[in-house]
Backbone as CSV, one residue per row, in Angstrom:
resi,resn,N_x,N_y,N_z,CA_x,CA_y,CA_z,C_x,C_y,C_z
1,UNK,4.777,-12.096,0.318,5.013,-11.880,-1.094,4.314,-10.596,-1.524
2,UNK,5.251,-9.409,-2.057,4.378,-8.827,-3.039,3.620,-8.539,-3.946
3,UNK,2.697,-8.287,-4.237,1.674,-7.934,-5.323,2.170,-7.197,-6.468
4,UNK,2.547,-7.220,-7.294,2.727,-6.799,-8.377,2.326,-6.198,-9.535
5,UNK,0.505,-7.135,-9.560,-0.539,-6.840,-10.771,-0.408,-5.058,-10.659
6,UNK,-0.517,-4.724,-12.258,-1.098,-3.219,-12.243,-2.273,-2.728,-11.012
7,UNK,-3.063,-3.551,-10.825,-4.444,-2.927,-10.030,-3.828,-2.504,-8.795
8,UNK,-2.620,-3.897,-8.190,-2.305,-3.166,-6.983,-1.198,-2.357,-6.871
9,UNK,-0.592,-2.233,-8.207,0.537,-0.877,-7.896,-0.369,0.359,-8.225
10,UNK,-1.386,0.365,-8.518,-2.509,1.661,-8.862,-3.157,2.237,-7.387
11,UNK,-3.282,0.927,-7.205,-4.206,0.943,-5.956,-3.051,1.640,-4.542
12,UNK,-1.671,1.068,-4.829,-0.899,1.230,-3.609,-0.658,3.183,-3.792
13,UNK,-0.141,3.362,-4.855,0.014,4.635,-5.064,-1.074,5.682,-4.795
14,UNK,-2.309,5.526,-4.782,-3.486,6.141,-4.636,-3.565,6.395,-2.724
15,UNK,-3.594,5.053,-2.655,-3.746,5.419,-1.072,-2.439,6.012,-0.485
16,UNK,-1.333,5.687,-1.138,0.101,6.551,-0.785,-0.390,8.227,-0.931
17,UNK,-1.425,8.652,-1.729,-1.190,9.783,-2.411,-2.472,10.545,-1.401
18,UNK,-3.103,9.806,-0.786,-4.613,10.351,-0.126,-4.357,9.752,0.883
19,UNK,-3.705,9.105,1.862,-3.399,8.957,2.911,-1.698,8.693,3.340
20,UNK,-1.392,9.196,3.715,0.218,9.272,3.183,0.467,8.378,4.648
21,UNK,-0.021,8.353,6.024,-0.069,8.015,7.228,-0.606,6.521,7.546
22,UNK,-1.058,6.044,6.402,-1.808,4.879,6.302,-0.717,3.563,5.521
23,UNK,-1.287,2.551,5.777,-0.592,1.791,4.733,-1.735,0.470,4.091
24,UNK,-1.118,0.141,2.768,-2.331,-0.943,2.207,-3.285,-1.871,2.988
25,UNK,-2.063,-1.946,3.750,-2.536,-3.303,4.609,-3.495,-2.398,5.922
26,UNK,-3.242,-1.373,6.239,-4.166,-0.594,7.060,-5.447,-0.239,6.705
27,UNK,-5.048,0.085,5.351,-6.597,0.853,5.352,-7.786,-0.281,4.358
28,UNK,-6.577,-1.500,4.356,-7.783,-3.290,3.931,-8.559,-3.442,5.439
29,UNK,-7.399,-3.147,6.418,-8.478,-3.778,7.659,-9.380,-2.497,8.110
30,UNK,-9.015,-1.393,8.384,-9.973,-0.521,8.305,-11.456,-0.728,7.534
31,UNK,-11.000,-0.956,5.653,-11.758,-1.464,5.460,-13.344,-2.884,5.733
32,UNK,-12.527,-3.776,5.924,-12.817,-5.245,6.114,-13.690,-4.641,7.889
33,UNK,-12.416,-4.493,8.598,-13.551,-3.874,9.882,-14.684,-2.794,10.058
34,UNK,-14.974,-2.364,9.147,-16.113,-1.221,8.982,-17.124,-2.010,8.497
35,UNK,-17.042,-2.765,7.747,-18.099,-3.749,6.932,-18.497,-4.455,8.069
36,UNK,-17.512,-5.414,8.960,-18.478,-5.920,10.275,-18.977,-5.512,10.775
37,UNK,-18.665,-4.404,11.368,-19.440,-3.675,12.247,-20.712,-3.312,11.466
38,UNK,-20.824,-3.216,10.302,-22.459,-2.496,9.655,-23.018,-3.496,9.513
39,UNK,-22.767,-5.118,9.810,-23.197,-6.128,9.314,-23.400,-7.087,8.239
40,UNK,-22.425,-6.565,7.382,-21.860,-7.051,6.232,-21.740,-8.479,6.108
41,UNK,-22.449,-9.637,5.307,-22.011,-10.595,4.991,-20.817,-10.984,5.211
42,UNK,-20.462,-12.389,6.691,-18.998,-12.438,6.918,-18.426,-13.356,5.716
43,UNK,-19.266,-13.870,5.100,-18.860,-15.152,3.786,-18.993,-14.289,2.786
44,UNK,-19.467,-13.267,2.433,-18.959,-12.237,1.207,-17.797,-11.214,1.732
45,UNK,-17.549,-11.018,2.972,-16.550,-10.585,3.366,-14.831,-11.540,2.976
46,UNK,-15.402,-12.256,3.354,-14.290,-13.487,3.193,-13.906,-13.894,1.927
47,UNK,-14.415,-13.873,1.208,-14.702,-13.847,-0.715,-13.755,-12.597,-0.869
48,UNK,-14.100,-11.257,-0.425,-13.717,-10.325,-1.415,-12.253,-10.165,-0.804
49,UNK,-12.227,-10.647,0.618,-10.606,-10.462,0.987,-9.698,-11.615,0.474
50,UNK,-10.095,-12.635,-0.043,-9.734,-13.757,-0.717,-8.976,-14.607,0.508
51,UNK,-9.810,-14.884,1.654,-9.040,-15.399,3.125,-9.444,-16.923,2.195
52,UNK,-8.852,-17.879,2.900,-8.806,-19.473,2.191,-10.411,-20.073,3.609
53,UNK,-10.181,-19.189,4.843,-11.352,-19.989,5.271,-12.230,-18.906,6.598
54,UNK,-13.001,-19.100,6.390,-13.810,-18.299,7.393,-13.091,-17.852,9.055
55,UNK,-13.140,-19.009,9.225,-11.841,-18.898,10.074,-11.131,-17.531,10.587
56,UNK,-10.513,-17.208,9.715,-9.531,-16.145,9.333,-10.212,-14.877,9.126
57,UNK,-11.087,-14.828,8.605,-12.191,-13.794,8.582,-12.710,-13.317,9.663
58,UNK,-13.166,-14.222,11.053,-13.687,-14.048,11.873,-12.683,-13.592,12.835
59,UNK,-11.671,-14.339,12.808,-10.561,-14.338,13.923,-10.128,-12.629,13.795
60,UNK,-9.855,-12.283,12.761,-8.593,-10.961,11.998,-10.072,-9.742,12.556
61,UNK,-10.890,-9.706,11.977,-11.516,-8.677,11.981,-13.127,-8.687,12.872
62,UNK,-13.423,-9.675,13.275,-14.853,-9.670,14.616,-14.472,-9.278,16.033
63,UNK,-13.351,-9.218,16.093,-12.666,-8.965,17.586,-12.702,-7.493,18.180
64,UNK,-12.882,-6.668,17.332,-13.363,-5.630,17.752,-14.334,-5.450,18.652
65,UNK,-15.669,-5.871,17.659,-17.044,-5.653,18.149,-18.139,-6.664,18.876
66,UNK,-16.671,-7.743,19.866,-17.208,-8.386,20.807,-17.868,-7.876,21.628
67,UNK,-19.116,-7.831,21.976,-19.732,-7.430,23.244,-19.511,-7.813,24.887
């Protein structure tokens, strides 16, 4: 389903306009994965991506920086 609210047609156009090579959904996990790696709260991580359970948080974006 698409997003619709003003914030994210603001938000989509911005990163359309400063990363033209990128897409929303790219530069959320870019996002979301930069925060793990610095050690970022994974339960305030999970909050601000609005995932329903930790779960999903861990699975999508810790897989990187398995040792």
């Amino acid at each position: 389903m698409v997003n619709s609210s003003p914030n994210y047609t603001h938000f989509s156009i911005i990163v359309k306009a400063l990363f033209p090579n990128i897409t929303s959904h790219g530069l959320r996990h870019s996002y979301a994965s930069y925060f793990v790696d610095k050690g970022f709260d994974i339960y305030v991580l999970r909050d601000l991506l609005r995932h329903s359970s930790i779960t999903e948080t861990v699975d999508t974006y810790t897989h990187f920086y398995k040792d």
